[in-house]
C-alpha positions as CSV (number, residue, x, y, z in Angstrom):
1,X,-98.9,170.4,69.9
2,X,-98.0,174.1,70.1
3,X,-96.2,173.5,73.7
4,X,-94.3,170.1,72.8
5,X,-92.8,172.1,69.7
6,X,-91.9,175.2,72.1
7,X,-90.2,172.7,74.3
8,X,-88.6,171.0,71.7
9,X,-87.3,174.2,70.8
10,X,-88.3,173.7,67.3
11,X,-88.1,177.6,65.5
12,X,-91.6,179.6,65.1
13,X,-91.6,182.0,63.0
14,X,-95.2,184.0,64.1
15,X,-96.8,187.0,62.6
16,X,-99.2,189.4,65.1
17,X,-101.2,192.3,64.5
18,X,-100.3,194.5,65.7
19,X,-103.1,196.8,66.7
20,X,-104.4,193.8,68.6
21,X,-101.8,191.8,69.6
22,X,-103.6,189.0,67.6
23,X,-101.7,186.4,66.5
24,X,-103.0,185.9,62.5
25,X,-100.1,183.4,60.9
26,X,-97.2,181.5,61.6
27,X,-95.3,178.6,60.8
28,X,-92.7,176.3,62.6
29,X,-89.6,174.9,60.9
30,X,-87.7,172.0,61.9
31,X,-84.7,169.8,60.3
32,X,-85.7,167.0,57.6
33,X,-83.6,164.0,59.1
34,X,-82.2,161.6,56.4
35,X,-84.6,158.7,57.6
36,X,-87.4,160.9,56.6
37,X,-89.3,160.0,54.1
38,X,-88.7,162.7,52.1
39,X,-85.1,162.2,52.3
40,X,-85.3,160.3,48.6
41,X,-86.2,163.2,46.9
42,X,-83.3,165.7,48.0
43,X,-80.7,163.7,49.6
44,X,-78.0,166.1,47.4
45,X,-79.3,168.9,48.9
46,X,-77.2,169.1,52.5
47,X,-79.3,170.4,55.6
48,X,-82.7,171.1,54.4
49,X,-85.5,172.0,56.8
50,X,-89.5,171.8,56.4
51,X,-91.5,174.5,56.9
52,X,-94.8,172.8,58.7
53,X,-97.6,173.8,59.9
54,X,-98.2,177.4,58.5
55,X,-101.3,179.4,58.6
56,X,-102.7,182.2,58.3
57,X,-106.1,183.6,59.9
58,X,-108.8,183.3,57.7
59,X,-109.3,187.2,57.9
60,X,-105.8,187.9,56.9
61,X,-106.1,185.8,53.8
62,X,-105.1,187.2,50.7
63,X,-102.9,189.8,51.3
64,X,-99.6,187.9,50.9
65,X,-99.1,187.1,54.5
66,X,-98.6,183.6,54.1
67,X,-95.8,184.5,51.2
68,X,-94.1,187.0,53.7
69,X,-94.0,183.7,56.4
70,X,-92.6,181.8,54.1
71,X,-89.7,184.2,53.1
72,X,-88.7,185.2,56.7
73,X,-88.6,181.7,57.2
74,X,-86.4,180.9,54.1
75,X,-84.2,183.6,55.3
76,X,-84.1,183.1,58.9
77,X,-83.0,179.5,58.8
78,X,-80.3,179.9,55.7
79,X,-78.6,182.4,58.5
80,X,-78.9,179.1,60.2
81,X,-76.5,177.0,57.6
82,X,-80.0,175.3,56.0
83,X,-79.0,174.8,52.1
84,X,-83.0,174.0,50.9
85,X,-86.3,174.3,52.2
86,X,-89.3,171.5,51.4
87,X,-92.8,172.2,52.3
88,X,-95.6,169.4,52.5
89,X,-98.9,171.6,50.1
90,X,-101.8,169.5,49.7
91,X,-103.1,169.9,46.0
92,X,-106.8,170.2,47.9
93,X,-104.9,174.0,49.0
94,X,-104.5,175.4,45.7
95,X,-104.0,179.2,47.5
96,X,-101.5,177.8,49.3
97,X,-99.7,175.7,46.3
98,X,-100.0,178.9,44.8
99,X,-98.5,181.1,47.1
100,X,-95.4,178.6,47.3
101,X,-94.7,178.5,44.0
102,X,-95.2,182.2,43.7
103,X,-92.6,182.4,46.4
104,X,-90.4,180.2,44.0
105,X,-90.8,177.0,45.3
106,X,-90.3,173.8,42.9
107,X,-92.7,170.4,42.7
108,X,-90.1,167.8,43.0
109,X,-92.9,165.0,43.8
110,X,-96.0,163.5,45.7
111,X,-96.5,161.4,49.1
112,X,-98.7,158.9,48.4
113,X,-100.8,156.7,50.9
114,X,-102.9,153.2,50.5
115,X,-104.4,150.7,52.9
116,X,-103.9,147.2,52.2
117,X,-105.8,144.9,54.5
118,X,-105.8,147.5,57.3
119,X,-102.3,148.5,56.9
120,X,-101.3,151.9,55.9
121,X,-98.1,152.9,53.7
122,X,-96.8,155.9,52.5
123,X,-94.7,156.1,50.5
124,X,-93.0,159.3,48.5
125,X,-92.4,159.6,44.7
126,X,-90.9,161.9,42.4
127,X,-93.1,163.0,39.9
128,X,-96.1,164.5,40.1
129,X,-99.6,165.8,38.7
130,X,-99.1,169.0,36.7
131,X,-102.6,169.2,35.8
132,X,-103.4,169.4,39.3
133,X,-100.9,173.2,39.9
134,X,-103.0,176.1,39.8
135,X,-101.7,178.3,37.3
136,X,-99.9,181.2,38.9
């Protein structure tokens, strides 16, 4: 996965230690196209990229790392001529849907998924759970 997106020459942004050289976080962020699915919810917005993928080392938890990713990223790919930023946060995460909306990010809705006979949909909603948020 890690070499398709290099070739693909989809951005990285990556964070290393660097007393070891270790890599402990990053995050890749690549252009929502208008046939995705999240399209509905923001078509007003203009270019918007999605930050995917981000982590963070499990040792470097907790000590905003994954809040300074996101805001390089923010800023590195406005420079780029991106108007929003959406980021997929499953509400089983609540560190990381709190660290996003610490960083000011917004709900603006949920991605649902069923299986019907075998078949799997998704589709994407706006709305969502509040009671699910962690407080912040």
């Amino acid at each position: 996965m890690v070499s398709e997106r290099f070739k693909a020459k989809i951005p990285c942004i990556l964070a290393i230690n660097s007393l070891s050289g270790q890599v402990v976080g990053g995050c890749w962020c690549s252009e929502v196209a208008p046939r995705n699915i999240l399209w509905g919810l923001m078509p007003e917005w203009g270019p918007v990229f999605e930050i995917s993928t981000l982590f963070v080392d499990p040792g470097f938890r907790g000590k905003s790392l994954g809040s300074v990713l996101v805001e390089y990223a923010c800023s590195t790919m406005r420079d780029r001529g991106f108007n929003a930023c959406v980021s997929l946060v499953w509400y089983t995460r609540p560190a990381s849907v709190k660290a996003h909306l610490k960083v000011g990010f917004k709900p603006v809705g949920e991605k649902v998924t069923m299986s019907i006979l075998g078949v799997r949909r998704s589709r994407v909603h706006s709305g969502f759970r509040k009671q699910r948020l962690p407080s912040i």
